[in-house]
C-alpha positions as CSV (number, residue, x, y, z in Angstrom):
1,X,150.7,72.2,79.8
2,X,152.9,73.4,82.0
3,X,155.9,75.9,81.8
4,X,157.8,77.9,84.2
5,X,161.2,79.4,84.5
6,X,163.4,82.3,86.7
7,X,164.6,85.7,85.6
8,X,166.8,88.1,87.3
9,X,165.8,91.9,86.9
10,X,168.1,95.1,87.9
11,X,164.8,96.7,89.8
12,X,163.7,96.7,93.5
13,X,160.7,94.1,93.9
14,X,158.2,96.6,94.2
15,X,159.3,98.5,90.5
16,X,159.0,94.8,88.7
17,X,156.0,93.6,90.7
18,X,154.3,96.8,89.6
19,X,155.6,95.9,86.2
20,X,154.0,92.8,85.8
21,X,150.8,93.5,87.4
22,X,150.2,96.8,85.2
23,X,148.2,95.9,82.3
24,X,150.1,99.0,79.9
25,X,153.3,97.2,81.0
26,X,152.2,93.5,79.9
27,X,151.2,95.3,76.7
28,X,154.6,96.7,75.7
29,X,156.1,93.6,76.7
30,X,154.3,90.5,74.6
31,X,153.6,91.7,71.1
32,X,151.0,89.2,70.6
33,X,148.8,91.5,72.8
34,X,147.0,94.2,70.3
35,X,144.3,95.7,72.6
36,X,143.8,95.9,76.2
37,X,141.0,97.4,77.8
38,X,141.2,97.9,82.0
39,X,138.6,97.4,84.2
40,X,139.5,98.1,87.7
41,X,141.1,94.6,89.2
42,X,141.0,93.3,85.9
43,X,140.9,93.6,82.1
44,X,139.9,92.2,78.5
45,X,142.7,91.9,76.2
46,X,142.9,90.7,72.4
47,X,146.0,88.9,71.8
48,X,147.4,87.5,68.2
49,X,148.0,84.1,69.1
50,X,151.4,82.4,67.0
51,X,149.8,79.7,65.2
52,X,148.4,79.5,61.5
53,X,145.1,81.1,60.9
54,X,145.8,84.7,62.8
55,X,143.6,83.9,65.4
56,X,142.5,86.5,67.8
57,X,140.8,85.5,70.9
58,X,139.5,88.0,73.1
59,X,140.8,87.0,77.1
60,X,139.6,88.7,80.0
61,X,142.3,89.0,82.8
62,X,141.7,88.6,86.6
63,X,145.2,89.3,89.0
64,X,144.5,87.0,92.2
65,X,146.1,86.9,95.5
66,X,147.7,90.1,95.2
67,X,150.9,90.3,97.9
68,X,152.7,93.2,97.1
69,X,155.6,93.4,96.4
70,X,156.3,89.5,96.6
71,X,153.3,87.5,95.0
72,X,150.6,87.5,92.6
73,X,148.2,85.3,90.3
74,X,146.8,86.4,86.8
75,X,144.6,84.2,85.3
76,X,143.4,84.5,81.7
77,X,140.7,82.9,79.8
78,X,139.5,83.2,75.9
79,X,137.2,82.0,73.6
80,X,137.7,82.4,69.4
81,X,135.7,79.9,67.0
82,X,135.1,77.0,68.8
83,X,138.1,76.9,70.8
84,X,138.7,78.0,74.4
85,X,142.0,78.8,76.0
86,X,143.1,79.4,79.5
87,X,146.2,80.4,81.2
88,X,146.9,80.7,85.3
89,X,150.2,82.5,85.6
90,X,151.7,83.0,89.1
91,X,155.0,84.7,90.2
92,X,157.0,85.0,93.5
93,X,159.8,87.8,93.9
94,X,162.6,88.2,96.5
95,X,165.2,90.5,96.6
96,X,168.7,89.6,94.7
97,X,171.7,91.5,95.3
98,X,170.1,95.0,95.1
99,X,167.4,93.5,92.5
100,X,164.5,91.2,92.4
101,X,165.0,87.2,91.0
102,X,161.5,86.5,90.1
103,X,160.2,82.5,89.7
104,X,157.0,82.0,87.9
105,X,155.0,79.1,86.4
106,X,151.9,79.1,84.2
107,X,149.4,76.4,83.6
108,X,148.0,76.6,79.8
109,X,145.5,75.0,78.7
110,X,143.2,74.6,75.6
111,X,140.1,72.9,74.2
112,X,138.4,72.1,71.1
113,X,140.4,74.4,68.4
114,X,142.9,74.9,71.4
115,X,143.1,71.1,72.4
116,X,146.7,70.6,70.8
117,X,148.0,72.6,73.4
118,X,150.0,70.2,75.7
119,X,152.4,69.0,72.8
120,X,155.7,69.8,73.6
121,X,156.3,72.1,70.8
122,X,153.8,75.0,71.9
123,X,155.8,75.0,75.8
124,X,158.7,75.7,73.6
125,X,156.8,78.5,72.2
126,X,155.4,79.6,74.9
127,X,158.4,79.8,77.2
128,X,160.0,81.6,74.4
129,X,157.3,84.4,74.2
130,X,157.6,84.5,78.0
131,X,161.0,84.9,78.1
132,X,161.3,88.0,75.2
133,X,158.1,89.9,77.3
134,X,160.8,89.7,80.6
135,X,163.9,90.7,78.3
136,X,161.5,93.8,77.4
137,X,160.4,94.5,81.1
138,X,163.9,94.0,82.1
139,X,164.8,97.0,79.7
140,X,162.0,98.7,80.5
141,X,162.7,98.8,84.3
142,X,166.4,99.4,83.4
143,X,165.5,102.8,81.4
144,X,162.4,104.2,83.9
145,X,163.9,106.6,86.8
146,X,164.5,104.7,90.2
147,X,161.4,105.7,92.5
């Protein structure tokens, strides 16, 4: 499944692309994560995934193709009773009138447990949890002292 989408943030490039490579910062910002444990270039995460059941997959996280401040790649990967899910996230920033306008896509997929995940409904969820996590960066960069 795919999903992608644009946000606007009140920050210079460098403040949000430090924001979204930070694994505290990616905490705060999607409630589904509970745990995240870094490891140098990456981390292992648990997230709370929205679907019935409470399932709790543990993910480890590797950022990719790091170009600071403009670019960068995060790819996920979980397993949780007999399901596997992965998601390949990447964003691109540019300057915007004194802030940053960031574009980003991911690429979810699932299988076994997980395999439902192209249907329409779960991009909708999806987008939507993406979407609250950059209204809570967004505040987050708005509140932080300018560097």
């Amino acid at each position: 499944m795919h999903i992608e989408g644009e946000r606007r943030f009140d920050a210079r490039p460098e403040e949000v692309f430090r924001a979204l490579t930070d694994p505290n910062e990616l905490k705060a910002a999607f409630v589904a994560f509970e745990r995240v444990e870094p490891e140098g270039g990456h981390w292992t995460m648990v997230v709370r995934l929205p679907v019935p059941g409470g399932l709790r997959p543990k993910f480890s996280v590797r950022v990719d193709e790091l170009r600071e401040p403009r670019h960068a790649r995060l790819r996920a990967w979980g397993n949780s009773f007999g399901g596997r899910i992965s998601v390949d996230t990447t964003f691109d920033l540019a300057p915007d009138l004194g802030g940053t306008l960031m574009r980003w896509r991911a690429e979810i997929a699932g299988a076994g447990l997980f395999s439902g995940l192209g249907s329409q409904s779960f991009g909708a969820v999806a987008t939507k949890h993406a979407d609250r996590a950059l209204d809570r960066i967004a505040r987050s960069l708005e509140r932080a002292p300018a560097s």
